[in-house]
C-alpha positions in Angstrom: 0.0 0.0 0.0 1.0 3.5 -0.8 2.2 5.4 2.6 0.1 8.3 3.4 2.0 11.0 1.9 4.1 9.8 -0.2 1.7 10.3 -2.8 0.1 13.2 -2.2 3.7 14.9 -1.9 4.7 13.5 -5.2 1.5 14.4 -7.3 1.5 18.0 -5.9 5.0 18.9 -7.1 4.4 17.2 -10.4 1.8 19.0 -10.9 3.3 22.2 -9.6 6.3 21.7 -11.8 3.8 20.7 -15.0 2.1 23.7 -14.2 5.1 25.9 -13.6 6.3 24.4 -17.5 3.2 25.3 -18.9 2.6 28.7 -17.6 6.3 29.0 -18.8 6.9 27.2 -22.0 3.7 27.7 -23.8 4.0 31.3 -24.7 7.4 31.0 -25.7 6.5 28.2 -28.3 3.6 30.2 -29.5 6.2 33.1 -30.2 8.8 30.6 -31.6 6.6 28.5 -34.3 5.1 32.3 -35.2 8.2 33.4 -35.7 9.4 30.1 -37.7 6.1 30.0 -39.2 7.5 33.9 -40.4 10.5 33.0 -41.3 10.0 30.0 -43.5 7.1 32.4 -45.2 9.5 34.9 -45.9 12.4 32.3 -47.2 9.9 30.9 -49.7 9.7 34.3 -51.1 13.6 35.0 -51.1 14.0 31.4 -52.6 11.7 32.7 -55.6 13.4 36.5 -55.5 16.6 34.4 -55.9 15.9 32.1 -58.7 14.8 34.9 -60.2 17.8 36.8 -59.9 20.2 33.7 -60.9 17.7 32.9 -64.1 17.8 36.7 -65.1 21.7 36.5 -64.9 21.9 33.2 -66.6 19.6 34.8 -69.3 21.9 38.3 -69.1 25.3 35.9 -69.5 24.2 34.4 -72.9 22.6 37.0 -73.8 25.9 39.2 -74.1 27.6 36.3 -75.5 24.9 36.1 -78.6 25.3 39.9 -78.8 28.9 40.0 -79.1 28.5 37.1 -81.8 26.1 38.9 -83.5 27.8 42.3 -83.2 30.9 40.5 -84.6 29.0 39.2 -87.6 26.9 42.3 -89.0 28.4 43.5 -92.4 28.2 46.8 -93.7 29.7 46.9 -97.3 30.9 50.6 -97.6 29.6 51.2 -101.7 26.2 52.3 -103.0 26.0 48.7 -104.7 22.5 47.1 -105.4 24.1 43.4 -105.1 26.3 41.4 -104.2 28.0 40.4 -107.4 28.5 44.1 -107.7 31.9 42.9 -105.3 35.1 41.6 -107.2 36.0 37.8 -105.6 38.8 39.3 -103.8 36.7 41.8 -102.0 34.2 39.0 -101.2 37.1 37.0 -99.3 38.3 40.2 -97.7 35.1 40.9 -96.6 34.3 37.1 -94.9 38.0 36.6 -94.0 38.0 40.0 -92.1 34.6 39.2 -90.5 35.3 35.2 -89.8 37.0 34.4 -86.4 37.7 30.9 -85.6 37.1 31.7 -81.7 33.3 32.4 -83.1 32.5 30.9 -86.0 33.2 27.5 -87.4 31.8 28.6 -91.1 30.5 32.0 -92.7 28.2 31.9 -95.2 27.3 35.0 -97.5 23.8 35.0 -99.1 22.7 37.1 -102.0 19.2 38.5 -101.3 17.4 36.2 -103.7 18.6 32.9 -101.6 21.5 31.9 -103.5 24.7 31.0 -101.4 27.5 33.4 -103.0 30.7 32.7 -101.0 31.1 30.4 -98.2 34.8 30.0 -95.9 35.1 27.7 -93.6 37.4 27.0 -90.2 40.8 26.5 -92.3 40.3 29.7 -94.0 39.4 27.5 -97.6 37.3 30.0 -99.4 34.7 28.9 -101.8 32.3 30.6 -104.3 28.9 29.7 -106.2 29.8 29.2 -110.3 26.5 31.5 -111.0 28.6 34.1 -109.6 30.5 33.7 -113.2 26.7 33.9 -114.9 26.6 37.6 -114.3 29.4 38.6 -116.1 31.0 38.4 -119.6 33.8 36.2 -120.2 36.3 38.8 -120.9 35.1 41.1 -117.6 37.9 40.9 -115.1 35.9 40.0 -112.6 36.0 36.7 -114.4 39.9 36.7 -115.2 40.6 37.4 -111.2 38.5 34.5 -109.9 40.0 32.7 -112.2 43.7 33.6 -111.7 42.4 32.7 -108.0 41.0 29.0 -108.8 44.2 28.9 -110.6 46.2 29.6 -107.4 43.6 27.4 -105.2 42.9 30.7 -103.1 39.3 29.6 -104.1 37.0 26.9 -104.8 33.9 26.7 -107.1 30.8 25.2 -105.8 27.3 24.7 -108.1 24.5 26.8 -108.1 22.4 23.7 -106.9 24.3 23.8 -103.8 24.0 26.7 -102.7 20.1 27.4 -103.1 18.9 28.0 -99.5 16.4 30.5 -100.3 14.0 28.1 -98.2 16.2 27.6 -94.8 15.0 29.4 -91.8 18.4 32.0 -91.2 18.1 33.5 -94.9 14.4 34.0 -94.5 14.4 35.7 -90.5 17.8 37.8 -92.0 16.5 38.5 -94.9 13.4 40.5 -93.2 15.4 42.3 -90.5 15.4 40.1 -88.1 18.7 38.4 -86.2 18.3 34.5 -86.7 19.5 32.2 -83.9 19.3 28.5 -84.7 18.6 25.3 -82.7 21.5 23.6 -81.3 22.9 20.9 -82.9 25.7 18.0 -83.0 27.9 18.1 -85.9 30.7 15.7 -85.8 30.6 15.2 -82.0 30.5 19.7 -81.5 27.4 21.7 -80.5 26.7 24.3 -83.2 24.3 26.4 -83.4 23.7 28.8 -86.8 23.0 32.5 -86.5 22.5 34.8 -89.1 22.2 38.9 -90.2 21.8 41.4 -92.4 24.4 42.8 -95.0 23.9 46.4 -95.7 25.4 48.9 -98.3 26.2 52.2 -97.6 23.1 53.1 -98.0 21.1 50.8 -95.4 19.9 48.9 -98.0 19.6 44.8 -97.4 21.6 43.4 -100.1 22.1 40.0 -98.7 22.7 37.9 -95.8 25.5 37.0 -93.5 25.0 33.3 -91.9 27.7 31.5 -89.2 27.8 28.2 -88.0 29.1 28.9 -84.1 30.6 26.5 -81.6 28.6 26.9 -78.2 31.2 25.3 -75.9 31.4 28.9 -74.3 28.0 29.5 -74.1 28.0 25.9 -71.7 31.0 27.4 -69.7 28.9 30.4 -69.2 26.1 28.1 -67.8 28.4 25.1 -65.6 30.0 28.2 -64.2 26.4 29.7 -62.2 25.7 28.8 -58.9 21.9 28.7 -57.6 22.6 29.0 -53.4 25.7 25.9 -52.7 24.3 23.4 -54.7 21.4 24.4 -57.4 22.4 25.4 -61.1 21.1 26.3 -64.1 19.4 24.1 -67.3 17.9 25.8 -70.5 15.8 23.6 -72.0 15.5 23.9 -76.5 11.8 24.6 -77.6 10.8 20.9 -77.2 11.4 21.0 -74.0 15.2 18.8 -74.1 18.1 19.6 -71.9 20.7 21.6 -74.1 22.9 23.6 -71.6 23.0 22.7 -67.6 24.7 23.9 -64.5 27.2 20.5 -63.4 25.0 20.9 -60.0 22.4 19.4 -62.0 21.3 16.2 -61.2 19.8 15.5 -65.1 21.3 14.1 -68.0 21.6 16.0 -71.5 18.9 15.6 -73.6 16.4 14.4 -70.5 13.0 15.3 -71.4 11.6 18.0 -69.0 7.8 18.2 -69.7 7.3 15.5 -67.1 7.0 18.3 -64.5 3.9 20.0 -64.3 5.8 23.6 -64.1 7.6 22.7 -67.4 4.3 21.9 -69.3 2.7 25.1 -67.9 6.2 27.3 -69.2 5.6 26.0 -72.4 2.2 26.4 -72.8 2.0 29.9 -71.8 5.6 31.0 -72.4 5.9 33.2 -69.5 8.9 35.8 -69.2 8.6 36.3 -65.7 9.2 33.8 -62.8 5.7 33.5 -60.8 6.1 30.4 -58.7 8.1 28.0 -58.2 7.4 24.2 -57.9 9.0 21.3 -55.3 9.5 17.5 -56.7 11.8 14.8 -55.7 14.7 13.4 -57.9 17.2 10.6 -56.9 15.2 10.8 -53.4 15.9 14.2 -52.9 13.6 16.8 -52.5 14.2 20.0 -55.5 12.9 23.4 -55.8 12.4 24.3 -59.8 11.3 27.2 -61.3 11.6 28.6 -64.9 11.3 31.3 -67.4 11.1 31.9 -71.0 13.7 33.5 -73.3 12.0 34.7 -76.2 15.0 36.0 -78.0 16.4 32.1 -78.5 12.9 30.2 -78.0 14.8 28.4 -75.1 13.4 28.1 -71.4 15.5 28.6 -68.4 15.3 26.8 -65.3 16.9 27.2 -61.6 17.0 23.8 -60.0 18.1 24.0 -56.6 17.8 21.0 -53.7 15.2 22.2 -50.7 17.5 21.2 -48.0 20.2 24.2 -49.7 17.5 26.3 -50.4 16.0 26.4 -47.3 19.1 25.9 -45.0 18.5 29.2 -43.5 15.6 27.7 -41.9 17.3 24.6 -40.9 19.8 26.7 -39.4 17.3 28.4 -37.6 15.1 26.0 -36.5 18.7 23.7 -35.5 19.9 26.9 -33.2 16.1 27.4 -31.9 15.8 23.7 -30.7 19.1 24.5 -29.0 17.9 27.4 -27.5 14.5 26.0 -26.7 16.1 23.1 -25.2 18.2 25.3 -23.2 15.5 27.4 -21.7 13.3 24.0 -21.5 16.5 22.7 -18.6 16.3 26.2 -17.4 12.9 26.2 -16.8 13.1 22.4 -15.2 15.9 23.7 -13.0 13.6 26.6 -12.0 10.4 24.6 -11.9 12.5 22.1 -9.3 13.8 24.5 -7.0 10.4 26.8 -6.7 8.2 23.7 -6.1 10.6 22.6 -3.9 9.9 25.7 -2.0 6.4 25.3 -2.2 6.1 21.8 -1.4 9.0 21.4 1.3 6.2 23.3 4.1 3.5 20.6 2.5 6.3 18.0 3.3 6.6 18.9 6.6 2.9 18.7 7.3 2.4 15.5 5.5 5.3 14.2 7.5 3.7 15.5 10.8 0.7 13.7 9.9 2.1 10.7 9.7 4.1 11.2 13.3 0.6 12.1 14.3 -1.0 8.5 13.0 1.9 6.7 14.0 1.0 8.0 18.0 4.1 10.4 17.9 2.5 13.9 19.7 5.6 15.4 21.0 7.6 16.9 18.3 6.6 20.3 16.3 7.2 21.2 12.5 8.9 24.6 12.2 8.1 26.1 9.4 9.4 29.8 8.4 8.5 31.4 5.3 6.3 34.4 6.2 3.3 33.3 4.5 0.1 31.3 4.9 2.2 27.7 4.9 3.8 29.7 8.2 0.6 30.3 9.8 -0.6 26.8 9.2 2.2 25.5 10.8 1.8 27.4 13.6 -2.2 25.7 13.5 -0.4 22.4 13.0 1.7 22.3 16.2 -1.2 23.4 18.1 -3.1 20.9 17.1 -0.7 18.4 17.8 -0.4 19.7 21.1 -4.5 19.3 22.3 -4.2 16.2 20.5 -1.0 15.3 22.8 -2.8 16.8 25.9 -6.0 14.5 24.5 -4.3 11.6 24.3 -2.7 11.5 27.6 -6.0 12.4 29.0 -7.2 9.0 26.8 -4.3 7.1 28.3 -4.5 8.1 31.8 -8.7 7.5 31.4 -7.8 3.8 30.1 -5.2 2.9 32.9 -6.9 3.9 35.6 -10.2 2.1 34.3 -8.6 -0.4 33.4 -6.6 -0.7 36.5 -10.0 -0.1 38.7 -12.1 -2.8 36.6 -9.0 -5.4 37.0 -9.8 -5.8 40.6 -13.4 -6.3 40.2 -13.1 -9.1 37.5 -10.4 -10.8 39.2 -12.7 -11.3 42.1 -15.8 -12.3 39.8 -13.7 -14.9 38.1 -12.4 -16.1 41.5 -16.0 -16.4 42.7 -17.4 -17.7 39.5 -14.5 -20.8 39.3 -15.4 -21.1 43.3 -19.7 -21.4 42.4 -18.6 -23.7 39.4 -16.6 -25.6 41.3 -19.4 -26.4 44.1 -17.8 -24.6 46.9 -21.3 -23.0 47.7 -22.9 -25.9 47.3 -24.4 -28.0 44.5 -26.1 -26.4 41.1 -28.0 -27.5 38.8 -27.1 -28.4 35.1 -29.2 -25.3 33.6 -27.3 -23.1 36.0 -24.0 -24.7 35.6 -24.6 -23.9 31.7 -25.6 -20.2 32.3 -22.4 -19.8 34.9 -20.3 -21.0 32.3 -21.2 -18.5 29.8 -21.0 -15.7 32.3 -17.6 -17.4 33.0 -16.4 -17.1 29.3 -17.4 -13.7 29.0 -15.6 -12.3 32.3 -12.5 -14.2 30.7 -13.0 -12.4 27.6 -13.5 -9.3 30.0 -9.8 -10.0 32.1 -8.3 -10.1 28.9 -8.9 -7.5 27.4 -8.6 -5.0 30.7 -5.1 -7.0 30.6 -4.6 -5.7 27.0 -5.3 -2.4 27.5 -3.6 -2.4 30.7 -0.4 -3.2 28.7 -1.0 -0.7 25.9 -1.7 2.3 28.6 1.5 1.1 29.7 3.3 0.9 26.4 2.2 4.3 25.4 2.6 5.9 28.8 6.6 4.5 28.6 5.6 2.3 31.2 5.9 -0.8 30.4 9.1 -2.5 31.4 11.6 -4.5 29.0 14.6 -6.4 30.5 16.9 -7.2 28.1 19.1 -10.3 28.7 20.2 -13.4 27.5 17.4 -15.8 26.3 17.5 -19.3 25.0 14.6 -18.6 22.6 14.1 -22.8 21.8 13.2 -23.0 25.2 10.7 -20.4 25.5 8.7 -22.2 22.0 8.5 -25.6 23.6 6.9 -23.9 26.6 4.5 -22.3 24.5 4.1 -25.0 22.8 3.5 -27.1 25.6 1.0 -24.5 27.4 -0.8 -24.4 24.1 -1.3 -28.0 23.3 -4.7 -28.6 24.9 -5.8 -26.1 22.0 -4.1 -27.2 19.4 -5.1 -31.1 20.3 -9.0 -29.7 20.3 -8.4 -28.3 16.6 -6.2 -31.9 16.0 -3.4 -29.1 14.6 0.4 -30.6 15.0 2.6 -27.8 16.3 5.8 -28.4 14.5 9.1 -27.5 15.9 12.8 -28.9 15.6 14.9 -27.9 18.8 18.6 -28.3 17.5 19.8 -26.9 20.8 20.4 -22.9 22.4 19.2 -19.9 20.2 20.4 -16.9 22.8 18.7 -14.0 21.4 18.8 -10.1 23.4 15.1 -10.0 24.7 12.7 -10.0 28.3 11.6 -13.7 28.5 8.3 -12.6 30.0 7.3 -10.6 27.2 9.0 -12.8 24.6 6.7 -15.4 25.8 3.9 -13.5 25.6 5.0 -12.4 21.7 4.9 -16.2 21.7 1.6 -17.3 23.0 0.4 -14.6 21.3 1.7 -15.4 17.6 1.0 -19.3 17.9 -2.2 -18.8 19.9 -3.7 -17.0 16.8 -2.1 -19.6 14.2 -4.1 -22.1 16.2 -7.0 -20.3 16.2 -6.9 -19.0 12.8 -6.0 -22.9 10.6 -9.3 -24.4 10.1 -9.4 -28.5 9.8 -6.2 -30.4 10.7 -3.5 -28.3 9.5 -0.3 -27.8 10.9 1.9 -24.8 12.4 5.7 -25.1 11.3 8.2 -23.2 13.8 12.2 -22.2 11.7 14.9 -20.0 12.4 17.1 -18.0 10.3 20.0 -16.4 10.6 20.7 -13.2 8.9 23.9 -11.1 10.0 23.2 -10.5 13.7 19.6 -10.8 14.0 17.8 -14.4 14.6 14.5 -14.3 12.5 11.8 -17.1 13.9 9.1 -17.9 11.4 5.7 -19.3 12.4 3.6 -20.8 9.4 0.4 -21.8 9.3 -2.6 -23.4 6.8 -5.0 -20.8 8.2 -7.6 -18.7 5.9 -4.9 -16.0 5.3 -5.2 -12.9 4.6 -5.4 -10.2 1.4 -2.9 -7.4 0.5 -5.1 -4.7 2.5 -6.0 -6.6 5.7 -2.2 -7.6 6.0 -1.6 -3.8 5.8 -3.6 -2.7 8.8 -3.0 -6.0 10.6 -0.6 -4.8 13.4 -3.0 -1.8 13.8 -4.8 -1.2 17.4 -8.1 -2.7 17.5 -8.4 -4.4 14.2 -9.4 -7.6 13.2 -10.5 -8.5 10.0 -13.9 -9.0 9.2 -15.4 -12.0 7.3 -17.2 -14.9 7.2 -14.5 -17.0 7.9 -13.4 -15.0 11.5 -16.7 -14.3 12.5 -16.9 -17.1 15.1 -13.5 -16.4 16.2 -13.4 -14.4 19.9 -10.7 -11.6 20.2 -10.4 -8.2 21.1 -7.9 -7.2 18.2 -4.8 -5.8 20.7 -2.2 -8.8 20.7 -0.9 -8.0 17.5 -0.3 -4.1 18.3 0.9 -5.5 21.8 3.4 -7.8 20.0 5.1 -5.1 17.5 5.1 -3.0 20.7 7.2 -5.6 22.5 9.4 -6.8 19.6 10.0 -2.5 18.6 11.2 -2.2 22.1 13.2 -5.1 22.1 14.9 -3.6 18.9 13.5 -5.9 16.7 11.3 -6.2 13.9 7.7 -8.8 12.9 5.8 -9.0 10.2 3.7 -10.9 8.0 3.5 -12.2 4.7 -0.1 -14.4 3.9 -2.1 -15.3 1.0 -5.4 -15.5 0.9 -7.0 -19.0 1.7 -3.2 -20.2 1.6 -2.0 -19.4 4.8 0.1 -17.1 6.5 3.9 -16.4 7.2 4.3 -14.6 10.8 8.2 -13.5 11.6 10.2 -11.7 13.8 13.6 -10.7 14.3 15.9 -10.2 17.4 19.3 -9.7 18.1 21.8 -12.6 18.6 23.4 -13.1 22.1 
């Protein structure tokens, strides 16, 4: 059973230091998860403002490069001509050798405004020129007799007029109307080209043909491995099919992967947006991605920003790491705090409880002291008054008890002495009817000397009256006289009264009062085994104490009735001890004695299996 106390002390400071954690901690989380809540709000939006940012450089980088290619191709031939064939050969070489730069361009193509390639040089510097350029002059113009005193000296190659018909490809028809023509990009021969193409102008802005270049993009994918989204996002642009062409080498994709499988991709395609609106999470090689995306009108291409959540958001990570740290920290501090303050609060209520249980255990004589200038002060000051009418109660009780109980001793000693005499005839003869209602009387006054003996003992006990002699005692002895003074009882029941004397057991003790632990103990065993079961009677020796254990095959007892079993006037009440006479003192008087014998009993019992009584004393 739970001691008085114990639990009650326990609960309360729980609950004070739960309560002491709530008050403090709740608050503090609301304000944290508002401000992570905040925070992670406000990161989504910086994760968008800087995919933004690194698509609009990304989109600002190759832009510049196309420029610069662009700028580099424009030709401008500085003569009022109305076509290209108007130029000599030579010029036409000066004009694509001095524009063609094998850092740029792997091929220059010049196209005369009707569709017909003119003049083509490649990345060796070979030089090549459409026969129909020949068509447009006579055969003794010196146009003629140049370009071919240049065949002659292989500074030039003719090419037919079948050839060179690209009147129908897309860079002579988007040049030919104004418009710079960027290509798709391509693999040729194991190289990424892409084909651009411009105007050619005369001096008098007049479109007299077009200038077309096959151009390596190898820089243009420097440009793009080079950009950085965050630690570890990148860069893709995607062709107008949606295909991997360039990517960042943080990307987790392969070349050529096909993109529209993402719902953002489908949606940037569909509605080729310029602006970045939103961006969209998705997991890839089990990790989690942010991707978002915008349009580049100028190439057709689509430009994403890829970048892993846990980078992206790592400021929030970091946050939430150091607030959990923090939190944690406060949470010990609290703990700490909570501790000590209901340690102050419930060290008064520990007093009390404690002085309640001195109280039940009979101890009136010492106060609580209890100083902390507040109501638990005031109640302690209540306390030890009570305690003390209590006290002055209780040895009013006693002294009532002894000196009744000392008066009515007298009285029933002398009607028991008469009773025994009238039983026994010495006032004559009686009849059977009397004899019968004599012996009842008899019973009853026995009943009566005992328990005026009891009490008797326990108004000594308590008054610090009663008187222990402690000396050498052969324990063994003292059982086979109890035995023996107890056998008439135990041969009514027919209960054997085991016991193996293997010689002295000296224990510290009074041998009166041992005896009467004794007769006492096995009296009740007796009493208490229904049938023909048998008492057992051990020793035990455990460092200096002998413990003496008396079993019987009684009713036994449960968990609670063992509990209150030493208390003062209890017995336990069932069917099964209802016939059984007592007045429910011996057991109180027994711990009494063994206590102030410096020892120790108790019991251990089962219900409807028996029961186990011992006791310990010290060795002699």
């Amino acid at each position: 059973m739970m001691k008085l106390g114990q639990h009650k002390q326990k609960s309360f400071r729980v609950k004070l230091i739960f309560i002491f954690l709530f008050v403090a901690m709740v608050p503090l989380i609301a304000v944290a998860w508002s401000n992570f809540y905040l925070v992670t709000q406000n990161r989504e939006q910086n994760v968008l403002e800087l995919q933004r940012l690194a698509l609009a450089n990304a989109e600002d980088k190759v832009s510049r490069l196309f420029n610069e290619k662009i700028d580099n191709l424009q030709l401008v031939v500085s003569a009022p001509i109305d076509t290209l064939y108007q130029l000599r050969a030579s010029d036409i070489k000066f004009l694509l050798e001095s524009s063609f730069s094998p850092g740029y361009y792997k091929r220059l193509d010049m196209i005369d405004k009707t569709g017909n390639l003119l003049a083509t040089i490649g990345k060796d510097s070979d030089f090549s020129i459409n026969k129909i350029y020949l068509d447009n002059f006579s055969s003794t113009s010196p146009y003629v007799s140049e370009l071919e005193s240049m065949i002659d000296e292989k500074k030039a190659v003719y090419f037919s007029g079948i050839e060179g018909d690209l009147k129908n490809l897309p860079d002579f028809q988007t040049a030919i109307l104004g418009d710079n023509y960027f290509g798709p990009k391509e693999e040729v021969d194991g190289e990424s080209v892409m084909r651009i193409a411009s105007q050619i102008m005369n001096s008098e802005n007049e479109v007299i043909g077009v200038i077309s270049a096959e151009i390596n993009t190898l820089d243009i994918q420097k440009q793009i491995e080079l950009i950085q989204v965050g630690n570890e996002g990148g860069i893709i642009i995607l062709d107008s099919e949606g295909l991997i062409i360039y990517q960042s080498k943080k990307s987790p994709f392969l070349y050529k992967s096909e993109m529209t499988v993402f719902p953002l991709i489908n949606k940037l395609i569909e509605k080729k947006q310029i602006g970045v609106s939103s961006y969209e999470e998705y997991i890839y090689n089990e990790k989690q991605r942010v991707l978002s995306g915008r349009y580049y009108e100028k190439l057709n291409w689509y430009f994403l920003s890829d970048w892993p959540v846990k980078d992206a958001f790592s400021v929030v990570g970091n946050l939430f790491s150091q607030t959990s740290k923090i939190f944690f920290g406060i949470i010990v501090l609290v703990v700490v705090i909570a501790l000590i303050f209901s340690s102050q609060v419930t060290k008064p209520v520990k007093k009390l409880t404690e002085g309640v249980k001195r109280i039940k255990e009979g101890k009136l004589d010492q106060d609580i002291s209890i100083k902390t200038d507040d109501e638990f002060e005031v109640l302690g000051e209540q306390f030890n008054e009570m305690t003390k009418v209590l006290k002055e109660n209780k040895e009013l009780r006693d002294e009532f008890v002894f000196v009744a109980a000392h008066e009515l001793r007298t009285p029933v000693t002398a009607i028991k002495g008469y009773l025994s005499m009238v039983l026994e005839g010495g006032f004559g003869e009686i009849n059977d009817k009397t004899k019968d209602a004599l012996m009842i009387c008899n019973k009853s006054n026995e009943r009566l000397v005992q328990l005026v003996q009891d009490l008797l003992e326990i108004a000594r006990s308590e008054a610090g009256r009663m008187k222990i002699e402690l000396k050498k005692n052969n324990i063994n002895e003292l059982i086979d006289t109890t035995i023996g003074e107890l056998k008439s009882l135990s041969d009514e029941k027919g209960i054997k009264v085991s016991y193996k004397n293997e010689g002295d057991r000296p224990v510290l003790a009074d041998q009166a009062k041992l005896q009467e632990v004794l007769v006492n103990i096995v009296g009740n065993a007796i009493k208490y085994t229904k049938g023909d079961g048998d008492i057992e009677i051990w020793h035990e020796e455990k460092e200096e104490f002998l413990v003496t254990h008396i079993k019987d095959h009684g009713i036994g007892m449960t968990k609670e009735e063992v509990d209150q079993l030493f208390s003062k006037f209890y017995r336990a009440q069932n069917e099964d001890t209802a016939n059984i006479q007592g007045t429910g003192l011996g057991l109180f008087i027994c711990k009494e004695i063994i206590n102030k014998m410096k020892g120790e009993v108790w019991v251990e019992s089962e219900k409807g299996k028996g029961s186990v009584f011992s006791f310990k004393l010290k060795k002699e």
